[in-house]
C-alpha positions as YAML, in Angstrom:
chain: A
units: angstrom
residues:
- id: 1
  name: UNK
  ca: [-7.15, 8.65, -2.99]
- id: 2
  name: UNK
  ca: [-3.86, 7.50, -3.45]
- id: 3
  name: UNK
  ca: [-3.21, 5.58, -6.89]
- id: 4
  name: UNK
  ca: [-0.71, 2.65, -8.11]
- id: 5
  name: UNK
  ca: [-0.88, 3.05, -12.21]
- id: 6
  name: UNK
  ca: [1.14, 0.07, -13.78]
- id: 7
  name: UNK
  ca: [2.43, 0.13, -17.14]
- id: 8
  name: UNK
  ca: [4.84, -1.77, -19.56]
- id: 9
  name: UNK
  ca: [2.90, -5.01, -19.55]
- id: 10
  name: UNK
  ca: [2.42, -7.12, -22.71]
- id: 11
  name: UNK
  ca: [3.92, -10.27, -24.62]
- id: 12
  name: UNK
  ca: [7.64, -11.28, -25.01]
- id: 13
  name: UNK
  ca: [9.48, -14.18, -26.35]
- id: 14
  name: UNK
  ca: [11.77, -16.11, -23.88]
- id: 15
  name: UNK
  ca: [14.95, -14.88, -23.25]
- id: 16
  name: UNK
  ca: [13.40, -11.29, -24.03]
- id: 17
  name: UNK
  ca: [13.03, -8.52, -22.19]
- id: 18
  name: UNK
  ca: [10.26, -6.11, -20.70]
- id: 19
  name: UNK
  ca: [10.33, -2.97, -18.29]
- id: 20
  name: UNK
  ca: [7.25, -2.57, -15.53]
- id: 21
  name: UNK
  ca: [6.47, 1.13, -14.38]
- id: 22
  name: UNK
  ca: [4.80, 2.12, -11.07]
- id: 23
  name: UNK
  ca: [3.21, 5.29, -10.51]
- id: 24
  name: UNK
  ca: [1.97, 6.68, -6.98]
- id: 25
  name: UNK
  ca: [-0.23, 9.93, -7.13]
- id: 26
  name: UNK
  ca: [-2.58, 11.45, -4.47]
- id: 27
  name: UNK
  ca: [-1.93, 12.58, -1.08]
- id: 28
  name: UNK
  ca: [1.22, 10.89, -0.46]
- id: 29
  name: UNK
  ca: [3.46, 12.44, 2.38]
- id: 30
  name: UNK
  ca: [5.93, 9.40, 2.14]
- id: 31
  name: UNK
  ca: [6.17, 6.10, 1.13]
- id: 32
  name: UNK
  ca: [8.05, 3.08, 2.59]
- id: 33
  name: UNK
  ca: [8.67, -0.15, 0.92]
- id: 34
  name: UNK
  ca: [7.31, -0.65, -2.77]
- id: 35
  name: UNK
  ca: [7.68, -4.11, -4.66]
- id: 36
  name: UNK
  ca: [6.34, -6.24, -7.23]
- id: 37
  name: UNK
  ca: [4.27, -9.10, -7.10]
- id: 38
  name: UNK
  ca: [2.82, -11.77, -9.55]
- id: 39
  name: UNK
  ca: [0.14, -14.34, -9.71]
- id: 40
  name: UNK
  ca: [-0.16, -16.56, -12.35]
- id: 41
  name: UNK
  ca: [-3.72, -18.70, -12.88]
- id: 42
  name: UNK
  ca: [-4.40, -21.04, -9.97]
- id: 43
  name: UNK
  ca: [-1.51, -20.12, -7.83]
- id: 44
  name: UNK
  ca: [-1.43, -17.66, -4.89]
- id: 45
  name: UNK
  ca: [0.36, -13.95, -5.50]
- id: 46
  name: UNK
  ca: [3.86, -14.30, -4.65]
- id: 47
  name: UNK
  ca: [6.43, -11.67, -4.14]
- id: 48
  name: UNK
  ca: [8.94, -10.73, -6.60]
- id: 49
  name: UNK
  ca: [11.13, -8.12, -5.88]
- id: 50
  name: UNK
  ca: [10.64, -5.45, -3.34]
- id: 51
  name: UNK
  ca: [12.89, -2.02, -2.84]
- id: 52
  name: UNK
  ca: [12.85, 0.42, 0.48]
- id: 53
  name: UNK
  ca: [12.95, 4.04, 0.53]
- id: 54
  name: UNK
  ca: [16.56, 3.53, 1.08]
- id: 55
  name: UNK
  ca: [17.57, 1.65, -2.17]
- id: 56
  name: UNK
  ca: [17.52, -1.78, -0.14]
- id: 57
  name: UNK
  ca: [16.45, -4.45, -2.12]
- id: 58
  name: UNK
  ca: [15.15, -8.01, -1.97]
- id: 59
  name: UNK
  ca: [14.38, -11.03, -5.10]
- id: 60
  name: UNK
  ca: [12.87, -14.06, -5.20]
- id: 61
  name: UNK
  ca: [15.14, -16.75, -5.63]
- id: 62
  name: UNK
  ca: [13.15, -17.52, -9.19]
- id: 63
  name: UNK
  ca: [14.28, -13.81, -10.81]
- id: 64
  name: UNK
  ca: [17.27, -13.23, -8.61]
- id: 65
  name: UNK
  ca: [20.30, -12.66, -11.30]
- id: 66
  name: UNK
  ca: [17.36, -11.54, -13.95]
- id: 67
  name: UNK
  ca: [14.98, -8.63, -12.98]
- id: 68
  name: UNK
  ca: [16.44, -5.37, -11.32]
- id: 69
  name: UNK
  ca: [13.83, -3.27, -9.11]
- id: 70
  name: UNK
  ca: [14.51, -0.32, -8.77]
- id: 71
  name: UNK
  ca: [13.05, 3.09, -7.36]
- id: 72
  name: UNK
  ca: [12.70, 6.99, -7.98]
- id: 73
  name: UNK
  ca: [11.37, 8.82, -5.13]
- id: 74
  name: UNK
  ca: [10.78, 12.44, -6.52]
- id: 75
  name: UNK
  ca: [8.64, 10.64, -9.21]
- id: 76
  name: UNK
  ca: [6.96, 8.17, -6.61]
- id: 77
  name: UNK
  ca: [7.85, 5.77, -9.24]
- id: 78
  name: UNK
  ca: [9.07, 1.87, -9.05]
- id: 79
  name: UNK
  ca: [10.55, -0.15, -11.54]
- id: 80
  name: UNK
  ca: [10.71, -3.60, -12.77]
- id: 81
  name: UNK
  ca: [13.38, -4.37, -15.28]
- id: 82
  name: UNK
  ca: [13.09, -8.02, -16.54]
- id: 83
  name: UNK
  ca: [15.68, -9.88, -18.48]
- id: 84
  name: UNK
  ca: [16.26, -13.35, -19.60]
- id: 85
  name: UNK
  ca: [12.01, -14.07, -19.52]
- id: 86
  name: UNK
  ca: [11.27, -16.94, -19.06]
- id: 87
  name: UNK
  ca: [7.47, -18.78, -20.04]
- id: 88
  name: UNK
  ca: [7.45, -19.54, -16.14]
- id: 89
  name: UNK
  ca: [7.40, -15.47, -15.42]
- id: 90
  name: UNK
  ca: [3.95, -15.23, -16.93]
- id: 91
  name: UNK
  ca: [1.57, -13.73, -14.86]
- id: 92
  name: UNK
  ca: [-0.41, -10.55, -14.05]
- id: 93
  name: UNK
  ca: [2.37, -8.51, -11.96]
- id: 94
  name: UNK
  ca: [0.90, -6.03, -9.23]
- id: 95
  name: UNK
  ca: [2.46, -3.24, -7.86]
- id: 96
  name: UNK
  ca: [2.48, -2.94, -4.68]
- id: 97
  name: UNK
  ca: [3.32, 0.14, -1.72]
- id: 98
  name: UNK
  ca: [3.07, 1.03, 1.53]
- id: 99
  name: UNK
  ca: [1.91, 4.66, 2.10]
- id: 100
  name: UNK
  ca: [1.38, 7.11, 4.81]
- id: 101
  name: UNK
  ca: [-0.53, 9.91, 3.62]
- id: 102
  name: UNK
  ca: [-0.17, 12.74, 6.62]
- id: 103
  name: UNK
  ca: [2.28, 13.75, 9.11]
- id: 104
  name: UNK
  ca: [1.84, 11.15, 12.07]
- id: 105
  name: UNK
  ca: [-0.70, 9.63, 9.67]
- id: 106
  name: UNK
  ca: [-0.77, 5.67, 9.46]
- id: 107
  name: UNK
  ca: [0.69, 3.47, 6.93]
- id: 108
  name: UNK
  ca: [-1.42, 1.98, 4.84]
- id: 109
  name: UNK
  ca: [-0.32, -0.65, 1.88]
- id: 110
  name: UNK
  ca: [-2.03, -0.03, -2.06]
- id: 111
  name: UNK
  ca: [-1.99, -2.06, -4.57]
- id: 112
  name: UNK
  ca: [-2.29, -1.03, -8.59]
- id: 113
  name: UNK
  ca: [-4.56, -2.61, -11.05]
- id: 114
  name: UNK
  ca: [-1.88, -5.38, -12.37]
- id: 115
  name: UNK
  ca: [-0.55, -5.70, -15.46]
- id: 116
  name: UNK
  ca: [-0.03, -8.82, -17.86]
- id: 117
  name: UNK
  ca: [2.86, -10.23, -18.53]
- id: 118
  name: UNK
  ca: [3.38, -13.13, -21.14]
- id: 119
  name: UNK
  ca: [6.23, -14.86, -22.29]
- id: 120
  name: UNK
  ca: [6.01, -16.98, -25.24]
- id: 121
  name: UNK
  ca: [8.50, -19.93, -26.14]
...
């Protein structure tokens, strides 16, 4: 029962700009790591940004300079800012988390729904 609701998706023009949203609900005692990750058509889901629980975060070298992640934990909420687009960044962008639900409970990793992403030239 725990959820990852995406929004903020749609189309841009290069050298626009778009902001991703990330929503975890349910039973969630805590949460670890939560990132981004994109897959365009015919190509395997690739990570783009991730953030920990302690503001640490990591880019791919392709959006490094360009997107900011970024995280607020009393809204169990990650972000994806995205400058500079580029028609390469199109792709359905997932978010991603890792989740323990209990006390002692295990981690487990969600995923949301995805959200599209286009950028036109």
């Amino acid at each position: 029962q725990v959820q990852l609701v995406e929004s903020g998706g749609g189309l841009v023009q290069a050298g626009g700009s778009l902001g991703l949203s990330c929503a975890a609900s349910g039973s969630i005692f805590s949460i670890n790591a939560m990132a981004w990750y994109r897959q365009a058509p015919g190509k395997q889901r690739t990570l783009v940004a991730s953030v920990t629980s302690g503001a640490n975060t990591n880019y791919a070298d392709s959006v490094k300079g360009r997107f900011t992640i970024s995280r607020d934990n009393a809204k169990k909420t990650v972000y994806l800012q995205m400058n500079s687009l580029k028609p390469e960044d199109t792709a359905v962008y997932y978010c991603n988390a890792v989740v323990q639900r209990t006390f002692r409970g295990t981690w487990n990793e969600y995923w949301g729904q995805g959200t599209q992403v286009t950028v036109s030239s």
